[in-house]
N, CA, C and O atoms as a DFTB+ gen file, in Angstrom:
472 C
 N C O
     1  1       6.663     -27.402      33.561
     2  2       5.626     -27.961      34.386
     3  2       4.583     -28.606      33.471
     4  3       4.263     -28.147      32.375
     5  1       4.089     -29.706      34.024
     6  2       3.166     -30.246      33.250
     7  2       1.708     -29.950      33.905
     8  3       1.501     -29.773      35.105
     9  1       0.880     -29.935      33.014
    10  2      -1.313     -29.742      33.794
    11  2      -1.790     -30.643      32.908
    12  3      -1.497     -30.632      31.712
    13  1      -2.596     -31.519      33.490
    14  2      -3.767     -32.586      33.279
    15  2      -4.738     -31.709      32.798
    16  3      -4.815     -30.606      33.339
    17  1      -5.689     -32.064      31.646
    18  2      -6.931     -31.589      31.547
    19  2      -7.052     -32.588      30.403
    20  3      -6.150     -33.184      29.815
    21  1      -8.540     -32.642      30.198
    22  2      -9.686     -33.489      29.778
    23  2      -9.925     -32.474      28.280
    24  3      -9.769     -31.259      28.162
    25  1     -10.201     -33.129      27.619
    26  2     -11.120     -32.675      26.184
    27  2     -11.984     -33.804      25.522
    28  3     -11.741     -35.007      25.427
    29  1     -13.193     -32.986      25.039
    30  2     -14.061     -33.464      24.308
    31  2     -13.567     -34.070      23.706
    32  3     -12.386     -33.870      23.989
    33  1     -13.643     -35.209      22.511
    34  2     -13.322     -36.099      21.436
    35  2     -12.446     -35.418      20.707
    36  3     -11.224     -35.276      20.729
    37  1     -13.876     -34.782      19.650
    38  2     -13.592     -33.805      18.740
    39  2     -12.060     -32.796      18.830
    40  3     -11.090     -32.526      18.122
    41  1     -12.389     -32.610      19.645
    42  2     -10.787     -31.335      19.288
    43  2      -9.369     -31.726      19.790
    44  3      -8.315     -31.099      19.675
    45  1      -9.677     -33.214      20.517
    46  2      -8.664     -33.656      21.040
    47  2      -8.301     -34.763      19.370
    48  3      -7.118     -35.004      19.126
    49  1      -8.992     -35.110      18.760
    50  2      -8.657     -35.525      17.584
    51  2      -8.414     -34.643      16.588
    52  3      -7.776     -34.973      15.588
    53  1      -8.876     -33.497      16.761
    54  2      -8.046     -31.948      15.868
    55  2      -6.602     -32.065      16.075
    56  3      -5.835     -32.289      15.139
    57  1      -6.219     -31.915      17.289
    58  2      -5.121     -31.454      18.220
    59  2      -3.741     -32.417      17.502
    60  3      -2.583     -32.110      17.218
    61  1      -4.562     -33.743      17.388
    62  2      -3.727     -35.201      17.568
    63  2      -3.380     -34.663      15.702
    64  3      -2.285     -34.538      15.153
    65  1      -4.507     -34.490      15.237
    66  2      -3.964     -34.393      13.645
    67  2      -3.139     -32.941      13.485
    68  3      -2.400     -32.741      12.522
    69  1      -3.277     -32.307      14.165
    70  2      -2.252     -30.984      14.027
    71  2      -2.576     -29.657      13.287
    72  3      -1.825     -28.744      12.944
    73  1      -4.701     -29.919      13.057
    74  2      -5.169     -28.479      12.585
    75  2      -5.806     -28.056      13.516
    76  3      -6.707     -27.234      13.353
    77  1      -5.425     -28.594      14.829
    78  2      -5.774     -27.072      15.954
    79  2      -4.978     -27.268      16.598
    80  3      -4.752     -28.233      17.328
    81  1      -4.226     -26.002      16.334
    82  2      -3.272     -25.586      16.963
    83  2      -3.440     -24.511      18.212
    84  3      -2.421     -24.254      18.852
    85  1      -4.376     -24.032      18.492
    86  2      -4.851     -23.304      20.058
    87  2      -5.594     -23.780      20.521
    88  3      -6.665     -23.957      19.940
    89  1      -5.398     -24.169      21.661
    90  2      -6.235     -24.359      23.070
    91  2      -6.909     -23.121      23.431
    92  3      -6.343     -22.027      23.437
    93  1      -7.964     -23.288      23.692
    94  2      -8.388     -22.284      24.008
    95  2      -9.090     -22.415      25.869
    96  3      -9.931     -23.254      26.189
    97  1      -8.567     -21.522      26.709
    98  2      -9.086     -22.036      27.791
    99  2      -9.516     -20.696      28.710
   100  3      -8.896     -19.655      28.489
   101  1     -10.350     -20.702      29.524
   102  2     -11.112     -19.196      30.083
   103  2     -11.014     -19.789      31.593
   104  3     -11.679     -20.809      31.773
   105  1     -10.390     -19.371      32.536
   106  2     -10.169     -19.467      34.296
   107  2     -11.808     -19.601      34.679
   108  3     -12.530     -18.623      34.488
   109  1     -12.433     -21.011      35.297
   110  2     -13.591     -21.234      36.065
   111  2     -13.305     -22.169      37.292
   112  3     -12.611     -23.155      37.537
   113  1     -14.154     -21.393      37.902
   114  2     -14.121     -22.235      39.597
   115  2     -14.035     -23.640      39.286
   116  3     -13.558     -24.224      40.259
   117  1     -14.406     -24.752      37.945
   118  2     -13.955     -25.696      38.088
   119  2     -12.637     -26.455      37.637
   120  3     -12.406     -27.658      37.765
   121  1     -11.804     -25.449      37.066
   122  2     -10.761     -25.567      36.428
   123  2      -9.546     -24.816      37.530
   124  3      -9.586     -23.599      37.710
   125  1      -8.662     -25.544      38.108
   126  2      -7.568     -24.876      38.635
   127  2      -6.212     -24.234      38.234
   128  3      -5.414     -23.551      38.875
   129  1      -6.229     -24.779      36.698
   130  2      -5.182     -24.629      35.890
   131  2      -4.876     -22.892      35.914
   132  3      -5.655     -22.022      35.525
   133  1      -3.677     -22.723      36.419
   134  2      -3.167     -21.226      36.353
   135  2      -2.388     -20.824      35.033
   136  3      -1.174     -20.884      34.842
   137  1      -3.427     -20.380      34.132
   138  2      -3.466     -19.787      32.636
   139  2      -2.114     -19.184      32.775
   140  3      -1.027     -19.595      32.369
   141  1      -2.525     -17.796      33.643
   142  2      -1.606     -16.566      33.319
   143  2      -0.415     -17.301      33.378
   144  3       0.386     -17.151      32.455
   145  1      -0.149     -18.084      34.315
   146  2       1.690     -18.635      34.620
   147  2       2.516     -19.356      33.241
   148  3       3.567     -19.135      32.639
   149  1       1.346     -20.371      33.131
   150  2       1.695     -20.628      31.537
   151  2       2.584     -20.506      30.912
   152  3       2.462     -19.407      30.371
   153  1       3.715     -21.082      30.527
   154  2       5.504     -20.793      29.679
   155  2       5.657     -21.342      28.588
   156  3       5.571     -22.565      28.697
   157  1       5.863     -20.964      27.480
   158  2       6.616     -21.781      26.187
   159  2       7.736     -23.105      27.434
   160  3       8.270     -23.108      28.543
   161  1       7.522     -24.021      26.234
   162  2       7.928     -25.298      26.951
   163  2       7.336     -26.246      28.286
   164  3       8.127     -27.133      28.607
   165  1       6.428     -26.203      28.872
   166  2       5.744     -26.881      29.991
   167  2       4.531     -27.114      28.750
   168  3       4.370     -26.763      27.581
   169  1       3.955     -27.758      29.560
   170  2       3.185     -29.604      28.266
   171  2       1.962     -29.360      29.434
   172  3       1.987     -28.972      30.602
   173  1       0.893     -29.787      28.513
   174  2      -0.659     -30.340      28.670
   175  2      -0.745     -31.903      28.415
   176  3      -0.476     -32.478      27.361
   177  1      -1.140     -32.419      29.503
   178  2      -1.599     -34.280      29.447
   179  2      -2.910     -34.343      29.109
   180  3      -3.734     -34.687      29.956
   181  1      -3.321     -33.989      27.697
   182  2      -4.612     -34.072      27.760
   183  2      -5.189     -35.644      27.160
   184  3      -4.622     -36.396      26.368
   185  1      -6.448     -35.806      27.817
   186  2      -7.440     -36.924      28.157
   187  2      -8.442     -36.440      27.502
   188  3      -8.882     -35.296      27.609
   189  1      -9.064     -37.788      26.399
   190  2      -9.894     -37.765      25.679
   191  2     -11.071     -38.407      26.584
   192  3     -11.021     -39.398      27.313
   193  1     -12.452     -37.281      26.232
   194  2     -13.192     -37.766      27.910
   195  2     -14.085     -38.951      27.408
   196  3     -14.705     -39.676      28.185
   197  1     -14.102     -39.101      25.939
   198  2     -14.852     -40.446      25.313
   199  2     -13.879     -41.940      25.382
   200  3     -14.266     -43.042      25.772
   201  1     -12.758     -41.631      24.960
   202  2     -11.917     -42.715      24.508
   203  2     -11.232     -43.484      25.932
   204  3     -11.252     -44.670      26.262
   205  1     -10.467     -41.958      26.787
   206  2      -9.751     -41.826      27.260
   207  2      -8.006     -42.423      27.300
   208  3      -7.319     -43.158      28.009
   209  1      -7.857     -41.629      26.135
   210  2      -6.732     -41.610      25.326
   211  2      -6.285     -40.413      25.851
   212  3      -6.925     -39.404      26.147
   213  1      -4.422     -40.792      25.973
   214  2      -3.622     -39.552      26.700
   215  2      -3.329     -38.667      25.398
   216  3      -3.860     -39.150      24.398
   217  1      -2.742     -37.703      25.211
   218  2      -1.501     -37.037      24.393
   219  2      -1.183     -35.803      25.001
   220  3      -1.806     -34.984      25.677
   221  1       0.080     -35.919      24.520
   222  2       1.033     -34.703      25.470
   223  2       1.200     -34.146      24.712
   224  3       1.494     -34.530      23.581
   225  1       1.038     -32.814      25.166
   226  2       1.538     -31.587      24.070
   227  2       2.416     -30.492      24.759
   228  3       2.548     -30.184      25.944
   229  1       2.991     -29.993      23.560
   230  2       4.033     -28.897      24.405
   231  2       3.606     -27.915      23.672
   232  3       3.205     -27.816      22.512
   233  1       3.892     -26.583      25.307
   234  2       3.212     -25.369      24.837
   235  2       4.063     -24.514      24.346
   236  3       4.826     -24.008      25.170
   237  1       4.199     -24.102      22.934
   238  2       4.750     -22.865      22.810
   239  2       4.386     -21.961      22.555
   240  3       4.901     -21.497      21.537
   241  1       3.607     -21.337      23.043
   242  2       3.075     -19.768      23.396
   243  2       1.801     -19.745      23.508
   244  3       0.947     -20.386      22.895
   245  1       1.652     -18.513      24.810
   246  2       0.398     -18.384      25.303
   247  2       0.035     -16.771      25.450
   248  3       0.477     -16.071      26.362
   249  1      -0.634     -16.414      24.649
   250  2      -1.176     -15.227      24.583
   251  2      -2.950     -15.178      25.516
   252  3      -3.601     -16.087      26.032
   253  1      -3.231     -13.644      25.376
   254  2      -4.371     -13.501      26.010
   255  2      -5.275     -12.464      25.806
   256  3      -5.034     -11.288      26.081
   257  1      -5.931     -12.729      25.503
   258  2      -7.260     -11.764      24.831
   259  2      -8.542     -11.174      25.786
   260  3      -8.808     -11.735      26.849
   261  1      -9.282     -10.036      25.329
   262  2      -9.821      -9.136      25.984
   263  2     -11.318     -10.203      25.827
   264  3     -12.057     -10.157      26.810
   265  1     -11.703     -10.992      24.832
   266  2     -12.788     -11.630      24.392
   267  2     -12.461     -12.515      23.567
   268  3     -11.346     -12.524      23.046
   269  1     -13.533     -13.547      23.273
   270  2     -13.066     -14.497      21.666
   271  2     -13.170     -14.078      20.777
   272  3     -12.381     -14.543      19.954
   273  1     -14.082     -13.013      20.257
   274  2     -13.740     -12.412      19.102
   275  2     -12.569     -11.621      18.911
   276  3     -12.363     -11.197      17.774
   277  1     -11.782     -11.352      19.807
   278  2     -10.633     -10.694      19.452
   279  2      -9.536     -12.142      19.545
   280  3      -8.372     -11.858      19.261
   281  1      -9.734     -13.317      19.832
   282  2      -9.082     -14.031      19.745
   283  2      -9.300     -14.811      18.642
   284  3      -8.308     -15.225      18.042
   285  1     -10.605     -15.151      18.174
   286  2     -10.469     -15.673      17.156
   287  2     -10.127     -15.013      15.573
   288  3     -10.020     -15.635      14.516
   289  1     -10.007     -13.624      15.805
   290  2      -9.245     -12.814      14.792
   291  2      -8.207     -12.557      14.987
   292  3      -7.680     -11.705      14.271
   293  1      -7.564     -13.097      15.901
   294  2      -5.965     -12.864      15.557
   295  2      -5.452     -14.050      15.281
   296  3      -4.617     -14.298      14.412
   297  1      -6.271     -15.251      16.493
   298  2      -5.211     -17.044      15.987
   299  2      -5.970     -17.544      14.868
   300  3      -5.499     -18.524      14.291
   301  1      -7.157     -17.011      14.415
   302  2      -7.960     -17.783      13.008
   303  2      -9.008     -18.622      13.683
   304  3      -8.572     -19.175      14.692
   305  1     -10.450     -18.907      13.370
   306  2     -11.060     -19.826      13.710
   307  2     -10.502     -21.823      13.215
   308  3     -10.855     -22.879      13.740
   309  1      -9.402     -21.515      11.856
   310  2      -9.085     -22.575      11.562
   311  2      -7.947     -23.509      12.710
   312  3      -8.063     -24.732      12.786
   313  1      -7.139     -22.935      13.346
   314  2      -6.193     -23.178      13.736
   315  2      -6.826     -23.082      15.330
   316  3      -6.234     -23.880      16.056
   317  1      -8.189     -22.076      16.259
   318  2      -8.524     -22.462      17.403
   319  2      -9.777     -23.409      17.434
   320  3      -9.923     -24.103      18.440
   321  1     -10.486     -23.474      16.645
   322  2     -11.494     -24.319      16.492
   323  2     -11.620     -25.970      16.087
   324  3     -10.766     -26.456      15.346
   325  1     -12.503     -26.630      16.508
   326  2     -12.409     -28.024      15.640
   327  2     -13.992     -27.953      15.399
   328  3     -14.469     -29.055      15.125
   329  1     -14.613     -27.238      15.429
   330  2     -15.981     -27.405      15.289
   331  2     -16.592     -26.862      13.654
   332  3     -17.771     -26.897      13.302
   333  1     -15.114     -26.247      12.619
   334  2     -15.840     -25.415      11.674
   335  2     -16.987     -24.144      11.776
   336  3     -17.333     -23.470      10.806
   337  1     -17.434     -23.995      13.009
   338  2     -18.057     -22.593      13.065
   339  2     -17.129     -21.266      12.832
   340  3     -16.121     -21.046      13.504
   341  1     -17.592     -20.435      11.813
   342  2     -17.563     -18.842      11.573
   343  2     -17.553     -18.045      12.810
   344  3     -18.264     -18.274      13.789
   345  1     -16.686     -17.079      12.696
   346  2     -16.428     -15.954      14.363
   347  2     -17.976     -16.115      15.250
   348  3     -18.035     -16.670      16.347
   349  1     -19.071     -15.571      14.603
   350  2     -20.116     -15.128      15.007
   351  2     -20.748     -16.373      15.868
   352  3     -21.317     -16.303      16.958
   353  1     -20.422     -17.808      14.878
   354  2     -21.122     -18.457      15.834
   355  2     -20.127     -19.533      16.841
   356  3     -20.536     -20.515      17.460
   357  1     -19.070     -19.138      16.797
   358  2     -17.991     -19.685      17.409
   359  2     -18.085     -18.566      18.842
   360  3     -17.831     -18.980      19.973
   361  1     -18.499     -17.081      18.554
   362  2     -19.206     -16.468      19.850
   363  2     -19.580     -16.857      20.874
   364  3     -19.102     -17.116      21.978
   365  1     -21.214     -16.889      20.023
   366  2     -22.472     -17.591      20.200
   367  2     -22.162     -19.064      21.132
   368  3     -22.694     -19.334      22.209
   369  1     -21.490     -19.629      20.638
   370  2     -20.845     -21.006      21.269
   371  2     -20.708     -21.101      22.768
   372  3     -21.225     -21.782      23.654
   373  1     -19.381     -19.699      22.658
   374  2     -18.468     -19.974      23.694
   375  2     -19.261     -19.542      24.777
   376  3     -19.024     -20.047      25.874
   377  1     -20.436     -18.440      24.644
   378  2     -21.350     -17.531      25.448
   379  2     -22.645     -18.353      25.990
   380  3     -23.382     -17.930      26.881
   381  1     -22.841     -19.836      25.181
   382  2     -24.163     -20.537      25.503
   383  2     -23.472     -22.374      26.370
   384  3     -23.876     -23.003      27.347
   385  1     -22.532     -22.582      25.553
   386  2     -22.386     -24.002      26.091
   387  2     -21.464     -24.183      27.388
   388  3     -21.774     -24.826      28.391
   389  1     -20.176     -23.434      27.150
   390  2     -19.450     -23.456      28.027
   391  2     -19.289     -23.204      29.662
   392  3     -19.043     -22.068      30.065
   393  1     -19.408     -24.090      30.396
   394  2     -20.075     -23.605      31.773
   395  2     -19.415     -22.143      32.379
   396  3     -18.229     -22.017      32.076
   397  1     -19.931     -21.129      33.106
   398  2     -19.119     -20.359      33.505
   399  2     -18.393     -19.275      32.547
   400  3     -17.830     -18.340      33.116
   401  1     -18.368     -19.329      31.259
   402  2     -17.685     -18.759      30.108
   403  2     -18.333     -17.359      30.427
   404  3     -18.076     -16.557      31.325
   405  1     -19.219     -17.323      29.448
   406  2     -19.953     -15.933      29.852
   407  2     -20.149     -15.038      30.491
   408  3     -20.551     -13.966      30.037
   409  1     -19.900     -15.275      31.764
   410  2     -19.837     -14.405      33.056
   411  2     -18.288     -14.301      33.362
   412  3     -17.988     -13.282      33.984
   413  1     -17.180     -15.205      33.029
   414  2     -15.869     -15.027      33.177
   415  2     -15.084     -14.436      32.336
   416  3     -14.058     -13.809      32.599
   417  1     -15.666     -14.672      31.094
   418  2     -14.486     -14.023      29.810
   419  2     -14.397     -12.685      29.926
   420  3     -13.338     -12.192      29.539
   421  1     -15.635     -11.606      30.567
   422  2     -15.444     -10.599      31.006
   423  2     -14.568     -10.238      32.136
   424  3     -13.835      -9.253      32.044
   425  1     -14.595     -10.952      33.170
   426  2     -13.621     -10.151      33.912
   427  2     -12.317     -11.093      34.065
   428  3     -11.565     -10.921      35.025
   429  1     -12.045     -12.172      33.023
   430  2     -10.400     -12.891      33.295
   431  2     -10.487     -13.117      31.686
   432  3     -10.003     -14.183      31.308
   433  1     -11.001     -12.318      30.743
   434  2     -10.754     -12.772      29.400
   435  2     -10.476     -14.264      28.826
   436  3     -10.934     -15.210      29.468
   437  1      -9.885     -14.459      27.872
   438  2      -9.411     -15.920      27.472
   439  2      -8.023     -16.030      26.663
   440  3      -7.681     -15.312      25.723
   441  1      -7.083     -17.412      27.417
   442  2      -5.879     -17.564      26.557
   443  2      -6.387     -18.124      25.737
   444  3      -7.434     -18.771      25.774
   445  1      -5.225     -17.799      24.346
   446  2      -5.189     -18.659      23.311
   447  2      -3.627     -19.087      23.455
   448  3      -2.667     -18.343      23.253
   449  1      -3.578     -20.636      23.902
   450  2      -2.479     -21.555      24.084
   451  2      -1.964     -22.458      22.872
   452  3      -2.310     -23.593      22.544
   453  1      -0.999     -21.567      22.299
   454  2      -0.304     -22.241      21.063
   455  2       0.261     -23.828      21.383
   456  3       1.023     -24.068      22.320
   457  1      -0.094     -24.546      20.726
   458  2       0.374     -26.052      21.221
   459  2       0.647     -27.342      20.381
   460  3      -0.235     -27.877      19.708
   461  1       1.813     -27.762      20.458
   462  2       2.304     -29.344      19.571
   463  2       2.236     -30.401      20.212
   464  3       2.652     -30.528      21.364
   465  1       1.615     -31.427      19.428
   466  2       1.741     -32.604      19.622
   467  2       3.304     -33.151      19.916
   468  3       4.203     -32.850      19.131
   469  1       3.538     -33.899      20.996
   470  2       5.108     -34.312      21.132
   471  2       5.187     -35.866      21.190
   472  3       6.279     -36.425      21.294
């Protein structure tokens, strides 16, 4: 199965060069995408929301974590991040910018979606 979603510039030009390798995505009322279902082999159409440039990626593996700090110590901040922030403020991040994050990562945690450029 394939899901549409949008990304910032930045990590969608990580993604395209192939040093971020996790998606990282947390279930919000504005996002319909059904995480948990998620399969090695079904693809993301993601849309660059500056350029709006496509690339398809295929997913092979989707794990799921209790918080981001337990996610960003197991997939690496190098490989889920494109921003270069350290655990603490890659936290800090996910807890201040992200709409809805904060109040959700507690009770639906967050995948970390292993993913290739195809």
């Amino acid at each position: 199965m394939n899901y549409n979603l949008n990304l910032l510039d930045r990590p969608f030009k990580a993604i395209k060069a192939g040093t971020k390798k996790i998606e990282t995505r947390v279930p919000t009322s504005y996002d319909k995408t059904p995480y948990a279902d998620l399969k090695s082999g079904d693809t993301f159409t993601f849309t660059n929301m500056t350029t709006n440039e496509v690339m398809k990626v295929e997913i092979l593996d989707v794990r799921h974590y209790p918080d981001v700090r337990s996610m960003l110590e197991a997939e690496g901040t190098r490989n889920a991040l494109s921003s270069g922030l350290d655990i603490n403020g890659a936290v800090e991040r996910y807890n201040t910018v992200f709409e809805e994050y904060k109040e959700n990562i507690p009770k639906f945690g967050i995948y970390g979606i292993e993913i290739r450029p195809i």
